[in-house]
N, C-alpha and C positions, 0 to 999 in steps of 0.2 A: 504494500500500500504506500502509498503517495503523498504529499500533498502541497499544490499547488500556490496555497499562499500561507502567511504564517498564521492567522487564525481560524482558518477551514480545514480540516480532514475531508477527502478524497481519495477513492479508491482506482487501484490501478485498473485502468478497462485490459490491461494485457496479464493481469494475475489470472492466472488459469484452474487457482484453486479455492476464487469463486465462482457461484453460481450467479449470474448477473442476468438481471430481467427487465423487460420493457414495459415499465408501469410506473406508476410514482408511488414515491414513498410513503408507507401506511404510516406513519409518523408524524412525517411532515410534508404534506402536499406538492410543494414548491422546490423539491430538491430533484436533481436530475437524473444522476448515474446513480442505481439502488442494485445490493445485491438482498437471496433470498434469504430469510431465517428457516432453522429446520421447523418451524410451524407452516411456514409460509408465506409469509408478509413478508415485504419489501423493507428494508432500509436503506439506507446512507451510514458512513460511521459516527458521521456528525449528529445525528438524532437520536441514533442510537446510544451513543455516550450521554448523549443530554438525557435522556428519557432516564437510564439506570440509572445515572449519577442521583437525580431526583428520587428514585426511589429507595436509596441509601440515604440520600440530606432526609428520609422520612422515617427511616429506622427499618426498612425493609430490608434486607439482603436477599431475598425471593426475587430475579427478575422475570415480571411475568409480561408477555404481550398485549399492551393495551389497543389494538387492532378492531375492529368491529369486522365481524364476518358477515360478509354481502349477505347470507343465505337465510343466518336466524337472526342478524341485526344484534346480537349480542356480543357483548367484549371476547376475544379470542384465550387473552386467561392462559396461553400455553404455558410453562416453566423453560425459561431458555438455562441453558448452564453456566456456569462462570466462564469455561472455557471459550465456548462458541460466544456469549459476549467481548469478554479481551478478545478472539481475533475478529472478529466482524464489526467491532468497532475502534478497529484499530490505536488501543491504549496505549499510548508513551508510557515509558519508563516510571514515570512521575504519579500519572493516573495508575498504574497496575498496582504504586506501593500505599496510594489512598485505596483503591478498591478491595483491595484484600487484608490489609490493616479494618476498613472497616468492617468485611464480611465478618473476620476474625472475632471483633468487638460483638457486635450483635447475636453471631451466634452461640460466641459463649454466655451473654448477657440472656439468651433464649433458654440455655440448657443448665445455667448454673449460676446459683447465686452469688454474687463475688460482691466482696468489699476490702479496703486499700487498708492493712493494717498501720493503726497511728503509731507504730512503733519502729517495724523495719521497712513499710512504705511498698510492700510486696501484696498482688492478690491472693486472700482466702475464701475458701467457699463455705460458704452457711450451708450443711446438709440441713440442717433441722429445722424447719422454717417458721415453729413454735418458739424456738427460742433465741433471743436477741443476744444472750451470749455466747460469743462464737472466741476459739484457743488458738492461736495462731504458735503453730509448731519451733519454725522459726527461730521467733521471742521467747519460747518456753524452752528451746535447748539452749539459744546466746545466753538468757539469765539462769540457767540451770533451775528456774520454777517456773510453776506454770503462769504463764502469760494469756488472758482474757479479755477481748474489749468489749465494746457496744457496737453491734453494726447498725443501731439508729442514729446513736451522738457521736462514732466514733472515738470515741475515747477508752481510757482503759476503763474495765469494768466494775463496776463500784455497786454492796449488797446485794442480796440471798440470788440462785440465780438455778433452773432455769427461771426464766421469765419471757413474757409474751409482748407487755404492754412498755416496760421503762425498765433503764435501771436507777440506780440512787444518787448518778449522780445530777447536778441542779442544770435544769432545762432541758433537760430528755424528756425530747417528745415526739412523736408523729406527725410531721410536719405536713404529710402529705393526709391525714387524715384529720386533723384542722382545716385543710385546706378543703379538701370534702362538704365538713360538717359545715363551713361559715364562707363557700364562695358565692358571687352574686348570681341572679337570675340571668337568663340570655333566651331570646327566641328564636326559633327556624321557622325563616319565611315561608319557604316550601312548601313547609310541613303544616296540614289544616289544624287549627287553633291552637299550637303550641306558641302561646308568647312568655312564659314562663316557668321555662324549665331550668334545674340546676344546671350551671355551665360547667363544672366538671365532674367526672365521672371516674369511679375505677373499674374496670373491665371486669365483667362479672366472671370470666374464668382462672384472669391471672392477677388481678389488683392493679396492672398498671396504669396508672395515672393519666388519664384522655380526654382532650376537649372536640366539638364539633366548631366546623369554620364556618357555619353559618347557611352553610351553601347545599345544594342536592337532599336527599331525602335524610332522614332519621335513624338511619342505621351505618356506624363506625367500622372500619376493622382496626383491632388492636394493633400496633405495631411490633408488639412481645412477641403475643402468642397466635396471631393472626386469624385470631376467631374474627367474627362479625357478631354485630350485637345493637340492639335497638337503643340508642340515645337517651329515648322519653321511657322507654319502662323497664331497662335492663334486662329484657330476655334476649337471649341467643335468636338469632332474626328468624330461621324455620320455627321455632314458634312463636314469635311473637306474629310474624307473617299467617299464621292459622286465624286471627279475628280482623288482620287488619289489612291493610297495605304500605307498601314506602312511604306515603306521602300523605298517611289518614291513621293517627295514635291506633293501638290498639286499643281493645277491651279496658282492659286496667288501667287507663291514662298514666299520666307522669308520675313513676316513681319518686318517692322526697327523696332529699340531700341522706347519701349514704352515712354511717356512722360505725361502719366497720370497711375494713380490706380485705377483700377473697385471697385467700393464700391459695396457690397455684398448687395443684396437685397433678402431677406431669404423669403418672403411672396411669 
């Protein structure tokens, strides 16, 4: 691959280990020389980079084909792979060591809980998701005792422990679930009579922390765990979709401001 001037990627028309086709690009309309994806849409490298890059600035590392297919008029949704993105969108040196530093982040952030111990500054994994004191090995062989922090406050850990909610010492709290109980209201236009729904949300499968932009119908997908899930009444959208539609509350109307966090149960 090529490219032409210093801010455009371009692909070689005489690379012969693309497929290249005579249509414009499912991406972006207006670009000329596109080759095929193994879904079958059209790219350029330059949309193509734009498009995934977007979908990692969103916490996604899943790159899926936002394409609409002529036939059901629905988004194409395929899984392209890491690989076939790097070469089909012909990644420099520079983007390969952003896009795989971030897949790295996310996915480990997907499969395992980590936090930065305040003592050697290295990640530990929370198996136990009940409990807020977590041992970092580490700190516990350097100081020849066991070494404990808070992975809410961060700090080393202070009174009886396990524990679920705080530890002892001052200003351990749940910041994210303050943030729950006491954020302000927000409407979806959209969406028929919701002008007062809590603005943020924790994902009812995995707790993480989510807001709507205001924009399209009432159902989110998590950026963790990549469920989908209804905004206004926190079910998982195939039921809440059973009384309702996208764009008409379900049954239940608007669930209130949560007052706990779903702890992710991944089995």
């Amino acid at each position: 691959m090529t490219s032409q001037d210093e801010d455009e990627k371009r692909y070689d028309p005489n690379d012969s280990t693309l497929t290249f086709v005579n249509r414009q690009d499912d991406l972006d309309p207006l670009c000329s020389l596109v080759a095929e994806m193994s879904c079958g849409h059209a790219v350029t490298a330059e949309s193509l980079t734009g498009w995934c890059r977007s979908l990692l600035d969103q916490g996604q590392y899943r790159f899926k084909c936002p394409a609409i297919n002529d036939d059901t008029l629905e988004k194409c949704d395929a899984v392209w792979s890491y690989p076939e993105v790097r070469r089909l969108a012909a990644l420099t040196v520079e983007e390969m060591a952003y896009f795989e530093e971030r897949i790295a982040q996310l996915a480990a952030r997907e499969y395992c809980d980590l936090r930065t111990c305040p003592g050697c500054k290295t990640y530990v994994e929370r198996e136990d998701l009940t409990n807020l004191s977590v041992m970092c090995t580490i700190c516990t062989t350097d100081n020849n005792e066991v070494y404990e922090f808070c992975c809410q406050c961060l700090r080393p850990w202070e009174g009886r422990a396990p524990r679920s909610d705080r530890c002892d010492n001052d200003g351990c709290a749940n910041h994210d679930l303050e943030l729950l109980k006491n954020c302000k209201t927000t409407d979806l236009p959209q969406v028929q009579g919701i002008d007062a729904c809590p603005s943020i949300r924790a994902c009812p499968t995995c707790g993480e922390i989510v807001e709507h932009d205001q924009t399209g119908c009432k159902n989110v997908i998590c950026p963790r765990c990549q469920k989908e899930f209804c905004f206004v009444c926190l079910k998982l959208t195939p039921e809440c979709l059973r009384t309702s539609s996208y764009f008409i509350p379900c049954s239940d109307g608007v669930a209130p401001r949560q007052t706990s966090i779903p702890v992710w149960c991944r089995n």
